[in-house]
Biopython code that builds the backbone (N, CA, C, O; Angstrom):
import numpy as np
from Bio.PDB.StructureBuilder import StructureBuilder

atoms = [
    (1, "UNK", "N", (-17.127, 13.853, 2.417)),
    (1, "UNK", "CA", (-17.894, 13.600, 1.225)),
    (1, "UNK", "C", (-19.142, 14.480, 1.274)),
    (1, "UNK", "O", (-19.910, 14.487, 2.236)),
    (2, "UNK", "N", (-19.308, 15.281, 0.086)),
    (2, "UNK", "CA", (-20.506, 16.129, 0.336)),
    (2, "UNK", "C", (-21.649, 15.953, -0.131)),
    (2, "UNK", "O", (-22.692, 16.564, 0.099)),
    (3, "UNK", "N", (-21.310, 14.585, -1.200)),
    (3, "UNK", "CA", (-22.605, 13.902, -2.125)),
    (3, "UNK", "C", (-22.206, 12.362, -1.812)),
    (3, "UNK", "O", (-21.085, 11.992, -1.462)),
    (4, "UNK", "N", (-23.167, 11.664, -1.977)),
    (4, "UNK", "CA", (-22.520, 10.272, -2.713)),
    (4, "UNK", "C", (-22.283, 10.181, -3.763)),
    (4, "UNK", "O", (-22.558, 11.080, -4.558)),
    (5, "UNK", "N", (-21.716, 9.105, -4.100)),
    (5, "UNK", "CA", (-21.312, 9.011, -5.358)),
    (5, "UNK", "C", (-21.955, 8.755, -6.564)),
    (5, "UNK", "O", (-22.740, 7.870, -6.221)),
    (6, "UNK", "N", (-22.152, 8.958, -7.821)),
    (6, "UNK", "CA", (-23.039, 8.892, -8.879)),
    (6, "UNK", "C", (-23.158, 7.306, -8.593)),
    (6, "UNK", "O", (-24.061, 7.080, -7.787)),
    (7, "UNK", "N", (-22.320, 5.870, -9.148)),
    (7, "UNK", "CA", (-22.190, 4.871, -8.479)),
    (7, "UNK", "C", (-22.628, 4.186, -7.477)),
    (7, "UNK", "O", (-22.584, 2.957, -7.420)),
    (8, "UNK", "N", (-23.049, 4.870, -6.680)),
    (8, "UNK", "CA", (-23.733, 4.085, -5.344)),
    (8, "UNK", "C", (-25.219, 3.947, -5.864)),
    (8, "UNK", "O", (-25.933, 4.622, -5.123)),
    (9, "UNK", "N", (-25.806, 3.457, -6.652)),
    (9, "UNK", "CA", (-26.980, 3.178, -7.322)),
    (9, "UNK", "C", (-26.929, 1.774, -7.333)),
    (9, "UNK", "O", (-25.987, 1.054, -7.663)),
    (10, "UNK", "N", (-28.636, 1.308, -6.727)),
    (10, "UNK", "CA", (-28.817, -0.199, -6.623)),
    (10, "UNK", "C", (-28.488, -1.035, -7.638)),
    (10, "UNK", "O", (-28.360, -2.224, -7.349)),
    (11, "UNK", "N", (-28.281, -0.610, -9.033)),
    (11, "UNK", "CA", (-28.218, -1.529, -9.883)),
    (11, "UNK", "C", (-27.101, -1.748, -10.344)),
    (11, "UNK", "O", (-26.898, -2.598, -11.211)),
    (12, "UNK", "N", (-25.871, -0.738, -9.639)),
    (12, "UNK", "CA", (-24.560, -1.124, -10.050)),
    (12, "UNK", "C", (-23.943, -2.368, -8.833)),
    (12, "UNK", "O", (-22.753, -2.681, -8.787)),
    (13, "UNK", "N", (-25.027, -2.973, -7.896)),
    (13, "UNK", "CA", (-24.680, -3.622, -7.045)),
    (13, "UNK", "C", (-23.535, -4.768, -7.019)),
    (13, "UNK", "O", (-22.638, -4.824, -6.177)),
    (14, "UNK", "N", (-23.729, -5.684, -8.108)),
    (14, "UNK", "CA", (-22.467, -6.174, -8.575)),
    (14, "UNK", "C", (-21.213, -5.659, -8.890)),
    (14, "UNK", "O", (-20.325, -6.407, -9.300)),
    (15, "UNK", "N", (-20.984, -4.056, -8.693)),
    (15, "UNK", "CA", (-19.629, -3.614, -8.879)),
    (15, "UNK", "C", (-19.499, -3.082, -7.755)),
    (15, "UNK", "O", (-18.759, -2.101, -7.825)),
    (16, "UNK", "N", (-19.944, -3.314, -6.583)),
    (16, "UNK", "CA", (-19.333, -2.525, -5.414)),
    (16, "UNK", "C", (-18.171, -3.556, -4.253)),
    (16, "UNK", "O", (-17.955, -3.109, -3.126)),
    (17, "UNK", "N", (-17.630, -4.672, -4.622)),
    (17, "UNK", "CA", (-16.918, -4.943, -4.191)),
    (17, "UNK", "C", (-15.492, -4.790, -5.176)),
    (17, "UNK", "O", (-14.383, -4.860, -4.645)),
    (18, "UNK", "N", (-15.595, -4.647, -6.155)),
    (18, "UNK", "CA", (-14.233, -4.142, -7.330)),
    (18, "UNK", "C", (-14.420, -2.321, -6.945)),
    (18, "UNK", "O", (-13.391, -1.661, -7.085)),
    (19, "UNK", "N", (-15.466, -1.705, -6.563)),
    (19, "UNK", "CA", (-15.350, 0.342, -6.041)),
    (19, "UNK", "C", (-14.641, -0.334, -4.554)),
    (19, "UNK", "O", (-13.757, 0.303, -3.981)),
    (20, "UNK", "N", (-14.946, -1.182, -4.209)),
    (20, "UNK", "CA", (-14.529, -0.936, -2.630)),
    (20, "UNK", "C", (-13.028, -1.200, -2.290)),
    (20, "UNK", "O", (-12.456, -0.645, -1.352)),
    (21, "UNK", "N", (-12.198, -2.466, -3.484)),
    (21, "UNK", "CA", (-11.208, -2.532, -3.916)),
    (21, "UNK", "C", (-10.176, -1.505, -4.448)),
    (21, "UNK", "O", (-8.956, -1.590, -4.312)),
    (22, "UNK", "N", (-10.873, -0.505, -5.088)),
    (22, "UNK", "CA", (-10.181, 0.415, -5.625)),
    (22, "UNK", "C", (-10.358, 1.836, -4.596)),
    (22, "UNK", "O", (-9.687, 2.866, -4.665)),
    (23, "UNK", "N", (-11.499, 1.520, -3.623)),
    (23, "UNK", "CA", (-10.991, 2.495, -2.605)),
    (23, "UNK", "C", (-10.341, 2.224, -1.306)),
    (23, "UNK", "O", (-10.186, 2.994, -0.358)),
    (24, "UNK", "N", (-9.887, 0.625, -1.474)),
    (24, "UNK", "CA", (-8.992, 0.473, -0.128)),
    (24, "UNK", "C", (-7.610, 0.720, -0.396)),
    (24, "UNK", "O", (-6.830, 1.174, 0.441)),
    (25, "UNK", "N", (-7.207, 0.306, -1.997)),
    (25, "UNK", "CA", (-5.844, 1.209, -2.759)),
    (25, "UNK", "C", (-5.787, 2.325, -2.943)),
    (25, "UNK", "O", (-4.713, 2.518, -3.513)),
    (26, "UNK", "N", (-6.454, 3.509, -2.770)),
    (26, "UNK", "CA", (-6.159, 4.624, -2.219)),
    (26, "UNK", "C", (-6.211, 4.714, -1.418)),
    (26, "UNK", "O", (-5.660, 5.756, -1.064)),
    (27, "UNK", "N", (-6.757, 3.994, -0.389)),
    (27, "UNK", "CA", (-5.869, 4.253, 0.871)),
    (27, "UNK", "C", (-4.675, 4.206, 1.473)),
    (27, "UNK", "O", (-4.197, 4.853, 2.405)),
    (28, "UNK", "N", (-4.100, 2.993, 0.528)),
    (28, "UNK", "CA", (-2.902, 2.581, 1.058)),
    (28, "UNK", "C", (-1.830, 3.475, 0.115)),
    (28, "UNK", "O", (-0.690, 3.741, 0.495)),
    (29, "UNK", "N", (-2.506, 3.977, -1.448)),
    (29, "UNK", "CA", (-1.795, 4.824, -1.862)),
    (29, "UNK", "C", (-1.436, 5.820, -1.375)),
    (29, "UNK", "O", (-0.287, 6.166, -1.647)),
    (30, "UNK", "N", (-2.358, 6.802, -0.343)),
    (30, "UNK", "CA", (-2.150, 8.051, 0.393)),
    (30, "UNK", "C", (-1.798, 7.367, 1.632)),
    (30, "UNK", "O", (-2.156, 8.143, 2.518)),
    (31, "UNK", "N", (-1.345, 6.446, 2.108)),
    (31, "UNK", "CA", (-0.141, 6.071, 3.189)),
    (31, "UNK", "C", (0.921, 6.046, 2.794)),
    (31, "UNK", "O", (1.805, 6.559, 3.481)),
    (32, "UNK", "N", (1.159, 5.587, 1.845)),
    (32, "UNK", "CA", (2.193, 5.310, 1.374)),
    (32, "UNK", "C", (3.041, 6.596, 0.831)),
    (32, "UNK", "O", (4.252, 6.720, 1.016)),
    (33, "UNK", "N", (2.148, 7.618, 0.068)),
    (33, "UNK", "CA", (2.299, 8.761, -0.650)),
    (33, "UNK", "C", (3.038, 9.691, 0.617)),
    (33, "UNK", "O", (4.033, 10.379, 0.388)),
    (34, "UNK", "N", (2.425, 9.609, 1.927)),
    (34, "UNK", "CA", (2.634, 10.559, 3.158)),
    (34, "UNK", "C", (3.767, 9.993, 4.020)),
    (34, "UNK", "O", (4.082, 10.570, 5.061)),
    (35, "UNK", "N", (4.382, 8.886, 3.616)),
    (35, "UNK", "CA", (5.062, 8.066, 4.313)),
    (35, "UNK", "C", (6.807, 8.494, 3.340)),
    (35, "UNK", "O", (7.917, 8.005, 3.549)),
    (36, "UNK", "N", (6.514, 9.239, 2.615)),
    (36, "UNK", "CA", (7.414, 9.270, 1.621)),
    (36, "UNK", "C", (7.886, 10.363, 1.671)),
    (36, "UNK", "O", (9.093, 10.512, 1.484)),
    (37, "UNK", "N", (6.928, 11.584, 1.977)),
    (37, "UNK", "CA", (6.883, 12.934, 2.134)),
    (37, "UNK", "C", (7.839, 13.238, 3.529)),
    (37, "UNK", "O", (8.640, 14.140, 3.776)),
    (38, "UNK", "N", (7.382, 12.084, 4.301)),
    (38, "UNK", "CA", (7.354, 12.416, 5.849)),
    (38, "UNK", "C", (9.404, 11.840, 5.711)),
    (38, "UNK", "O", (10.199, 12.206, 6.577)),
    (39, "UNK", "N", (9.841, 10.965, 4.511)),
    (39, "UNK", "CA", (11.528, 11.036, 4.445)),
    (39, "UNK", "C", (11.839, 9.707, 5.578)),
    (39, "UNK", "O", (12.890, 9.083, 5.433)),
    (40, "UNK", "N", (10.874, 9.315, 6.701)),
    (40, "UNK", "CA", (11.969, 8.680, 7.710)),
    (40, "UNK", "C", (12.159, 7.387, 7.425)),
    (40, "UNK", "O", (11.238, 6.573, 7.363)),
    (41, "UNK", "N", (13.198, 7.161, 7.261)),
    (41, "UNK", "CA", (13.848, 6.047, 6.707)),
    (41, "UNK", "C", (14.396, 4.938, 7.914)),
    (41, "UNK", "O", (15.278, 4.079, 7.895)),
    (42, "UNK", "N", (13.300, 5.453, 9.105)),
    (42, "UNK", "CA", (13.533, 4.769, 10.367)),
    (42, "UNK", "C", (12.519, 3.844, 10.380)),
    (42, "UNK", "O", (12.594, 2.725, 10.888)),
    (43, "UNK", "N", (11.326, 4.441, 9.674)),
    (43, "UNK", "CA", (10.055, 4.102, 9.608)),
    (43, "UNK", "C", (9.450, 3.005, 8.342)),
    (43, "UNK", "O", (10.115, 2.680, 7.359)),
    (44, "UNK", "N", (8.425, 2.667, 8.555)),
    (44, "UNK", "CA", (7.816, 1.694, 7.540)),
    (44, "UNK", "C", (6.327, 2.144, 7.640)),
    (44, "UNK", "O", (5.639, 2.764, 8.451)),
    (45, "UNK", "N", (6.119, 1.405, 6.166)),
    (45, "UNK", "CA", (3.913, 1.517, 6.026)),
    (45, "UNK", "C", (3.906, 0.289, 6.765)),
    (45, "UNK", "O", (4.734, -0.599, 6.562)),
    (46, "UNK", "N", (2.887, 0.209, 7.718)),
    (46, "UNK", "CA", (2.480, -0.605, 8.435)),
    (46, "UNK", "C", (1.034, -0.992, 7.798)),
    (46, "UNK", "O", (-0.010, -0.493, 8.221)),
    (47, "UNK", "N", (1.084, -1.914, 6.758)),
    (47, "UNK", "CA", (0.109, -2.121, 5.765)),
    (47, "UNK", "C", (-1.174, -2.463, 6.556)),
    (47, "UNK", "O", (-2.281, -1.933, 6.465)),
    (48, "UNK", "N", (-0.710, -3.612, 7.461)),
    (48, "UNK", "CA", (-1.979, -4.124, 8.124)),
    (48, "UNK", "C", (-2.906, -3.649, 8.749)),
    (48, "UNK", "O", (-4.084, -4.000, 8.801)),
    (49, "UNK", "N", (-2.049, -2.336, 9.532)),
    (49, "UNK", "CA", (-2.121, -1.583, 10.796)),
    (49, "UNK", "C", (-3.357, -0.558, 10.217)),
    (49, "UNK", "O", (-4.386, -0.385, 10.869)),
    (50, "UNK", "N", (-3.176, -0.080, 9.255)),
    (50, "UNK", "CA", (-3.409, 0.965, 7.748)),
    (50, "UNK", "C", (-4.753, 0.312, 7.918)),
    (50, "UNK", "O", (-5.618, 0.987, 8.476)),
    (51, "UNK", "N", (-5.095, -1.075, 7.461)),
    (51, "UNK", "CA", (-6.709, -0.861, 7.291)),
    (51, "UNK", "C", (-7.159, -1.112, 8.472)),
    (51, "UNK", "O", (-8.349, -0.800, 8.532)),
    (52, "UNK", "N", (-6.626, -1.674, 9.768)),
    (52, "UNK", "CA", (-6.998, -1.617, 10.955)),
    (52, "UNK", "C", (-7.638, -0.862, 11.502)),
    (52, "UNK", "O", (-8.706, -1.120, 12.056)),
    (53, "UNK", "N", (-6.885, 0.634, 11.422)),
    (53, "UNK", "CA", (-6.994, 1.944, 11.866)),
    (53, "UNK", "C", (-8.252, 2.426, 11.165)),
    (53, "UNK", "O", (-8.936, 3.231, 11.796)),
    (54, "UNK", "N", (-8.652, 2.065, 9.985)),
    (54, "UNK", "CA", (-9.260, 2.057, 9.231)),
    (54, "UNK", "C", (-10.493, 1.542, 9.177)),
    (54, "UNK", "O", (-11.355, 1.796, 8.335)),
    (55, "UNK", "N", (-10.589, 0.542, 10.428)),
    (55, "UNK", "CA", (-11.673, -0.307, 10.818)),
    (55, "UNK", "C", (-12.209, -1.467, 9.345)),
    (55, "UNK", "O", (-13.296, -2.031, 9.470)),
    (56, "UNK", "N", (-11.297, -1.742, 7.936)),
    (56, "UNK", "CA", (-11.269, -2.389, 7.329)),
    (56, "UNK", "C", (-10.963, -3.773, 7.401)),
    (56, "UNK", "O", (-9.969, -4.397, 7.774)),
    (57, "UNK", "N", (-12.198, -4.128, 6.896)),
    (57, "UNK", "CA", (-11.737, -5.914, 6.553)),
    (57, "UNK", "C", (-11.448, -5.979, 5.960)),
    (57, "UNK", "O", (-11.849, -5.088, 5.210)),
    (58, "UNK", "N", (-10.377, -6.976, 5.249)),
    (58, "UNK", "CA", (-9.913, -7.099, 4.043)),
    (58, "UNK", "C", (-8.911, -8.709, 4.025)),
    (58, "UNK", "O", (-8.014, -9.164, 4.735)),
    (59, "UNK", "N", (-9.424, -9.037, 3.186)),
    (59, "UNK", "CA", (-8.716, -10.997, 2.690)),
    (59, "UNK", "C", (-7.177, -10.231, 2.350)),
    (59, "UNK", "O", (-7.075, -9.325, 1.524)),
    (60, "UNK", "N", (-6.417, -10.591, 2.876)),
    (60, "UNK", "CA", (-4.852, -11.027, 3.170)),
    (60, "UNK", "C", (-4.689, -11.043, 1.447)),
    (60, "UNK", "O", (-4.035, -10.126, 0.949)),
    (61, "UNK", "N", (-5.323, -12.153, 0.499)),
    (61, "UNK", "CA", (-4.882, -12.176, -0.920)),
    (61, "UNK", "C", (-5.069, -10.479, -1.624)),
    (61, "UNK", "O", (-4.428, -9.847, -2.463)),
    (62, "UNK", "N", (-6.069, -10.233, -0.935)),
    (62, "UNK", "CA", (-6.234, -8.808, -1.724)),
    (62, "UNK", "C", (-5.214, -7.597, -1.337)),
    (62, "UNK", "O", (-5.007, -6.619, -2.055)),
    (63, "UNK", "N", (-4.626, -7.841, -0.089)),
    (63, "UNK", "CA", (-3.445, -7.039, 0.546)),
    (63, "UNK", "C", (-2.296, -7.244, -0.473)),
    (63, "UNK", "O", (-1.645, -6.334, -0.985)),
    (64, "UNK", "N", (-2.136, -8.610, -0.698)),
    (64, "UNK", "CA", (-0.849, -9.243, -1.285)),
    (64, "UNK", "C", (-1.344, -8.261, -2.680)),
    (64, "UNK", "O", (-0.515, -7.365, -2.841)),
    (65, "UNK", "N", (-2.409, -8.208, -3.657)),
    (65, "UNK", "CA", (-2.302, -7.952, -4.254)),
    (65, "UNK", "C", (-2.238, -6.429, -4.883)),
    (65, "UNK", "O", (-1.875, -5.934, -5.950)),
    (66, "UNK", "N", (-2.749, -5.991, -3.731)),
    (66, "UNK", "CA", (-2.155, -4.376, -3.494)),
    (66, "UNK", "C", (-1.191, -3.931, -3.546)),
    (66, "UNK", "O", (-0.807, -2.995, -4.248)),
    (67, "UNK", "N", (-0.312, -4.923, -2.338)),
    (67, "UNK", "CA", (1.191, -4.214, -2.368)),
    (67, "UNK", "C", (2.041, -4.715, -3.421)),
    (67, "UNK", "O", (3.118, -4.130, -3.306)),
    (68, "UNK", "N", (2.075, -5.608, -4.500)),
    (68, "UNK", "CA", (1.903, -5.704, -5.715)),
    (68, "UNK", "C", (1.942, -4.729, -6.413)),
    (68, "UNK", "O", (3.008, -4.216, -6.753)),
    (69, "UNK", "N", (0.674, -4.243, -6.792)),
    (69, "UNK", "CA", (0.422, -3.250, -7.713)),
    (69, "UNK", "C", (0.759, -1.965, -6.853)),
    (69, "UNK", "O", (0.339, -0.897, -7.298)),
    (70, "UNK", "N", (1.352, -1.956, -5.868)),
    (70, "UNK", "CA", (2.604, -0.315, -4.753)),
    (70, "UNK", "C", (3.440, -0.396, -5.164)),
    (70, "UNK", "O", (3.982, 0.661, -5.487)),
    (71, "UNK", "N", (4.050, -1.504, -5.411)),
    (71, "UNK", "CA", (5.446, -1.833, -5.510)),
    (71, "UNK", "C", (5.940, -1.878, -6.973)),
    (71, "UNK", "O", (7.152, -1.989, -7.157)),
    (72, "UNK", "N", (5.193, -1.811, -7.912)),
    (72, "UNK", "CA", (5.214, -1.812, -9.433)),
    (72, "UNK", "C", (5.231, -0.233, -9.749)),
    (72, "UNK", "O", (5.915, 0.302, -10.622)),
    (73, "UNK", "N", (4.167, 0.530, -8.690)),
    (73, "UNK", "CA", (4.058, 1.964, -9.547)),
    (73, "UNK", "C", (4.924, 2.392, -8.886)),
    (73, "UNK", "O", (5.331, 3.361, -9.527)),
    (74, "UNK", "N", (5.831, 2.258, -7.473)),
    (74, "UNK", "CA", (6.895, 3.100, -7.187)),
    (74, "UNK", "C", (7.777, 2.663, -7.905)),
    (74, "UNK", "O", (8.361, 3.588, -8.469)),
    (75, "UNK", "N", (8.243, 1.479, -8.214)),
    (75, "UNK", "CA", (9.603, 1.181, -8.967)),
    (75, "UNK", "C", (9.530, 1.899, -10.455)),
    (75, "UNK", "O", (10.525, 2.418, -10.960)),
    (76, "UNK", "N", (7.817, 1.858, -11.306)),
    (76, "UNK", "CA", (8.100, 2.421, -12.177)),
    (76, "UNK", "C", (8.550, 4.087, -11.894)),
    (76, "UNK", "O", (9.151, 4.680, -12.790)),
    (77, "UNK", "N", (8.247, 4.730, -10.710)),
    (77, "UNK", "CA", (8.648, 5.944, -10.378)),
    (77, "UNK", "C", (10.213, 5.953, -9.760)),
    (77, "UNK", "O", (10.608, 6.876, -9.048)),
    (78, "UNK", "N", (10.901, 5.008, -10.063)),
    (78, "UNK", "CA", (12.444, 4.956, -9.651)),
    (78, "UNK", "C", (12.699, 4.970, -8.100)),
    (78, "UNK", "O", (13.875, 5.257, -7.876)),
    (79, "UNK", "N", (12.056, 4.778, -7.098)),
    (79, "UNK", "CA", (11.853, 4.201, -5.799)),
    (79, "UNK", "C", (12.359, 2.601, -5.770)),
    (79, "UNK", "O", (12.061, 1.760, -6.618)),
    (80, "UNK", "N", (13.015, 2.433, -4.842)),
    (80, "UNK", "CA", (13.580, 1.215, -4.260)),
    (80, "UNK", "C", (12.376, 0.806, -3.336)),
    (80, "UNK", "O", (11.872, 1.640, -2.584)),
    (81, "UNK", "N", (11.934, -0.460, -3.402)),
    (81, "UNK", "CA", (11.160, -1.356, -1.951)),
    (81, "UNK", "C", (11.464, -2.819, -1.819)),
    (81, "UNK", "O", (11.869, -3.714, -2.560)),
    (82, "UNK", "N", (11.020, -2.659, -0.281)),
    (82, "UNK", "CA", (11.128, -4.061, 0.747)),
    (82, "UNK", "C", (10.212, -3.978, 0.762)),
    (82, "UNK", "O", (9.764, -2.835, 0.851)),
    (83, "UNK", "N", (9.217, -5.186, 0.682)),
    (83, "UNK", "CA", (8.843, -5.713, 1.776)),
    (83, "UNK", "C", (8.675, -6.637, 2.823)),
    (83, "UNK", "O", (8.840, -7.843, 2.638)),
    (84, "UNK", "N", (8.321, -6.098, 4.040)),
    (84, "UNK", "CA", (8.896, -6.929, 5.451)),
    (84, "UNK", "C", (7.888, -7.271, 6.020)),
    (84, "UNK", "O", (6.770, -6.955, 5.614)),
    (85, "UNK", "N", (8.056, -7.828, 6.841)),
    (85, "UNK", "CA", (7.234, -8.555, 8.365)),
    (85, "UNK", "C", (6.417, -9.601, 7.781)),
    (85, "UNK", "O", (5.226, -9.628, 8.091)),
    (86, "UNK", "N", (6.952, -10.591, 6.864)),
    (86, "UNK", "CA", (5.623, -11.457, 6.698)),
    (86, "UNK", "C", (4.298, -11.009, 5.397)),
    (86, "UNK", "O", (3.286, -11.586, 4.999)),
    (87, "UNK", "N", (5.151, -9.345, 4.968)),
    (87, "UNK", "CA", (4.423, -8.897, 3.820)),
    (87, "UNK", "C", (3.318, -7.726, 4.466)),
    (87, "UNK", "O", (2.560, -7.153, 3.684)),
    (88, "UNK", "N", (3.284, -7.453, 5.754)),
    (88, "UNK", "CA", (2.730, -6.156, 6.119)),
    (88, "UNK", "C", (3.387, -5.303, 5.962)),
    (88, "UNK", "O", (2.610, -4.355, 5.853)),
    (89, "UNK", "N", (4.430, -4.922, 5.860)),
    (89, "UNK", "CA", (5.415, -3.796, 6.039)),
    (89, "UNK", "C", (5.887, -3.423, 4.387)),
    (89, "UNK", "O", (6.118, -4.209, 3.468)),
    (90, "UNK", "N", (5.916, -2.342, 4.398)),
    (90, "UNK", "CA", (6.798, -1.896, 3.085)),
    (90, "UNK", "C", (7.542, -0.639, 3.761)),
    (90, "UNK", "O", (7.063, 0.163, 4.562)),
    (91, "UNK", "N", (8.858, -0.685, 3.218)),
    (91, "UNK", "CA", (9.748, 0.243, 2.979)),
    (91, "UNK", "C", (10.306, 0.855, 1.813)),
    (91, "UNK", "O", (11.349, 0.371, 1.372)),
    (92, "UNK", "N", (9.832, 1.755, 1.286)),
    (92, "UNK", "CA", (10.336, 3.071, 0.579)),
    (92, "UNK", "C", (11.431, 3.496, 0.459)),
    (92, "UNK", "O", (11.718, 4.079, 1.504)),
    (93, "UNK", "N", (12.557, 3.554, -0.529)),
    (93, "UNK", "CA", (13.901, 4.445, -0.331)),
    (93, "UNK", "C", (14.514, 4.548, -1.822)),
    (93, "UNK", "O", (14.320, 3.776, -2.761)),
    (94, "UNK", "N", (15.606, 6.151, -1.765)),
    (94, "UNK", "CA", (15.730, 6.178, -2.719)),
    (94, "UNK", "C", (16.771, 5.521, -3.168)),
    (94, "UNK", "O", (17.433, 4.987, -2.278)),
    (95, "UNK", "N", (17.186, 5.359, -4.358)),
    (95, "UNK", "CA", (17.525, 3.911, -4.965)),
    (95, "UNK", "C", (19.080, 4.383, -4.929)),
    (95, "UNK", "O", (19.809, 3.493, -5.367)),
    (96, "UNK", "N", (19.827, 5.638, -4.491)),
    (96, "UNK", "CA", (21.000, 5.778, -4.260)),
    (96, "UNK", "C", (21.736, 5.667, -2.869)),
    (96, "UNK", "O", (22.910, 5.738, -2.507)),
    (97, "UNK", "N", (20.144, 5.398, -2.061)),
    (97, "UNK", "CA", (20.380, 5.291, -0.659)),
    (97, "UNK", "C", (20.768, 3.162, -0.369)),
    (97, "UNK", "O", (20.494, 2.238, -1.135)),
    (98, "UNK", "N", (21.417, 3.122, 0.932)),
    (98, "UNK", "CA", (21.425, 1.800, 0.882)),
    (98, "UNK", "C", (20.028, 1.331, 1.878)),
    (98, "UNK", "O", (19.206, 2.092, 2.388)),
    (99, "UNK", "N", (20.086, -0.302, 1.956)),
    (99, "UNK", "CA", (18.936, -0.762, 2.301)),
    (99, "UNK", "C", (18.678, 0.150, 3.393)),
    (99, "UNK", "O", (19.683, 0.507, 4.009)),
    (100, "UNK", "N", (16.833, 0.911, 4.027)),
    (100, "UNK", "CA", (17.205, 1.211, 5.343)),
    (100, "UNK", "C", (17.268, -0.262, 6.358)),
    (100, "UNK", "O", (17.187, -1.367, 5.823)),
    (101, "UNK", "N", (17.406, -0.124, 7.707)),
    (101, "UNK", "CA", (17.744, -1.003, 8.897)),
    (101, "UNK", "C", (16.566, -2.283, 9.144)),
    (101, "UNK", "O", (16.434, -2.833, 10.238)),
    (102, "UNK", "N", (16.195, -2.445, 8.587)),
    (102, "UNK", "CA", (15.091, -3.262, 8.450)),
    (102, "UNK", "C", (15.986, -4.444, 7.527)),
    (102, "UNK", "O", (15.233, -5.413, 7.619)),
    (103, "UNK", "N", (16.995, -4.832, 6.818)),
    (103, "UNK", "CA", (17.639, -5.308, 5.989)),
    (103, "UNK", "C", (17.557, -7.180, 6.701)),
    (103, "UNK", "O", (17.466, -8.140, 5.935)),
    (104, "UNK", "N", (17.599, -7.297, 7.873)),
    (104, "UNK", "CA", (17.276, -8.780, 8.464)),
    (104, "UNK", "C", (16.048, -9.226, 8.201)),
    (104, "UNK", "O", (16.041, -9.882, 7.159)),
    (105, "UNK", "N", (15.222, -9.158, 8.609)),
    (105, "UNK", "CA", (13.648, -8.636, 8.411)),
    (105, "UNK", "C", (12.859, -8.796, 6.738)),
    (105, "UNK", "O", (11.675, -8.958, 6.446)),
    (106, "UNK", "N", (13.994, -8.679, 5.935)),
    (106, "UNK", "CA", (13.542, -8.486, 4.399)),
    (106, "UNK", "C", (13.043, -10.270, 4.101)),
    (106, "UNK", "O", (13.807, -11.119, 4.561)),
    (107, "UNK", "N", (11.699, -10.780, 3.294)),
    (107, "UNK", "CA", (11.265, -11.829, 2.365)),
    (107, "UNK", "C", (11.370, -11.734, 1.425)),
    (107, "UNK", "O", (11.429, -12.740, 0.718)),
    (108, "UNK", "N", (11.452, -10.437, 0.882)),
    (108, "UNK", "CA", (11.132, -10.511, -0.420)),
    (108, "UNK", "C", (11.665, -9.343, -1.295)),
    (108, "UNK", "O", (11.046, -8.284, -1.190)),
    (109, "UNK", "N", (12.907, -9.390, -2.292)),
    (109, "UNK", "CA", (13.575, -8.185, -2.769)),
    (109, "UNK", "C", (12.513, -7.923, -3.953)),
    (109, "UNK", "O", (11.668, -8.792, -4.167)),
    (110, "UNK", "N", (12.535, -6.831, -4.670)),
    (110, "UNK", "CA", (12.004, -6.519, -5.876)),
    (110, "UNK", "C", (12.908, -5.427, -6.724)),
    (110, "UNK", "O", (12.456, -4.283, -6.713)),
    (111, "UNK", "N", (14.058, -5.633, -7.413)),
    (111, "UNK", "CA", (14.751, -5.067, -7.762)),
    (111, "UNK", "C", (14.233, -4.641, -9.493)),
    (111, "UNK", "O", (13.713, -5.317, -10.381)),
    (112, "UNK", "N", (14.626, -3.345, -9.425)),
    (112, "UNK", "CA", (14.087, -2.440, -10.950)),
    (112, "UNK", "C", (14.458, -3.234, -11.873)),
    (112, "UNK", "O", (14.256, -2.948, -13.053)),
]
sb = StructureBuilder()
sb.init_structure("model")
sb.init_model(0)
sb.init_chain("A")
sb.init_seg("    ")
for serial, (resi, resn, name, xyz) in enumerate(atoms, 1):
    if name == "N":
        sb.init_residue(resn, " ", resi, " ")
    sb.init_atom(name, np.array(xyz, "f"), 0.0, 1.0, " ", f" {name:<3s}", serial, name[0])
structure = sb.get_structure()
């Protein structure tokens, strides 16, 4: 970052937990985005792990409601997803491919 942001001004103080919201979903958007690129269908987003690494706190409801709104813009992009482990995990695939190996493991289908 080579400036701050116009936004980071004391009086927008009441909107910096809805900026901080919308910059922990790009984070998980550019995991997710690189996780897709990267093809391995061995692999999963390790959602939790993601803001861990990240040194992020973050309420569990607001995760849920992230991968939510992941799982809406890939399907509207014709992407197939799981998600696994209790709702940390998402898996990515394309929708002519079958489930990847994670298929025991699945809570929760979301079909197009």
């Amino acid at each position: 970052m080579k400036l701050f942001p116009k936004h980071l001004k004391p009086e927008n103080r009441n909107e910096f937990p809805q900026i901080l919201k919308e910059k922990n979903l790009c984070y998980l958007r550019e995991a997710i985005h690189d996780y897709i690129l990267r093809n391995n269908e061995r692999d999963f987003v390790d959602i939790e792990n993601l803001f861990r690494k990240k040194d992020i706190e973050i309420k569990s409801s607001d995760i849920e409601e992230m991968v939510n709104i992941m799982v809406e813009e890939l399907q509207n992009l014709g992407w197939k997803t799981e998600i696994i482990f209790n709702r940390k995990g998402l898996i990515v695939y394309h929708p002519d491919d079958k489930v990847p190996i994670w298929g025991s493991e699945f809570e929760y289908t979301f079909e197009n």
